[in-house]
N, C-alpha and C positions, 0 to 999 in steps of 0.2 A: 591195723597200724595206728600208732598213737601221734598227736602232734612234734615229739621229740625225733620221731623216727622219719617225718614223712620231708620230701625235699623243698626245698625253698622254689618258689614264685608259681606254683603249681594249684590251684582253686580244687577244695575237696568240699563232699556235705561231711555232714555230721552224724553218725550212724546213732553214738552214745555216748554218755557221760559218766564214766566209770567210778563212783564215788560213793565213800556212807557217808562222807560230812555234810549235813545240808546247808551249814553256811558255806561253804565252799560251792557245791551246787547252783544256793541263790547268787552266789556272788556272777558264779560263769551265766548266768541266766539274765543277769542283770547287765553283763555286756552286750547280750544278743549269743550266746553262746549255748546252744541248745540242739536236738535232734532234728535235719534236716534243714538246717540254716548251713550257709556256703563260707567257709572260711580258707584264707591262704597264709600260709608264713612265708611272711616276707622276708624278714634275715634272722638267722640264728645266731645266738649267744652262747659264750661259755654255760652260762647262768641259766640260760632259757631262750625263748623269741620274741620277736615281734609279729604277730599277725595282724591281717584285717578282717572285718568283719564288719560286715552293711556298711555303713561310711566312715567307720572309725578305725583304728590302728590301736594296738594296746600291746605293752609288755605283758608275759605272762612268764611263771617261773618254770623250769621244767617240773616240779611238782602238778602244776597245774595241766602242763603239755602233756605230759602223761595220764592224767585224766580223763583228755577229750580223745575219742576215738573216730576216726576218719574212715 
């Protein structure tokens, strides 16, 4: 299951990061957004979510949501 799919206030790891872009990649890397780190979406948007991760909160698009797999 992909971050777009997965329900709100519920703590997943990270299994993989489904991507060929490697800036995209570094970019999620550069959040804390990697295999085996613990993330939760906190509210969904039309557009995409809001999750957390380690002690921060980030928009991400669902482009991106759909990249991270849970």
């Amino acid at each position: 299951m992909n971050l777009k799919e997965a329900p709100e206030g519920q703590e997943f790891i990270i299994k993989n990061i489904e991507t060929d872009d490697e800036e995209l990649n570094a970019f999620l890397f550069s959040l804390g957004c990697y295999s085996g780190e613990k993330i939760t979406v906190v509210r969904r948007m039309k557009s995409g979510c809001i999750v957390a991760i380690k002690d921060g909160r980030y928009n991400i698009d669902n482009q991106l949501a759909e990249a991270v797999i849970v």
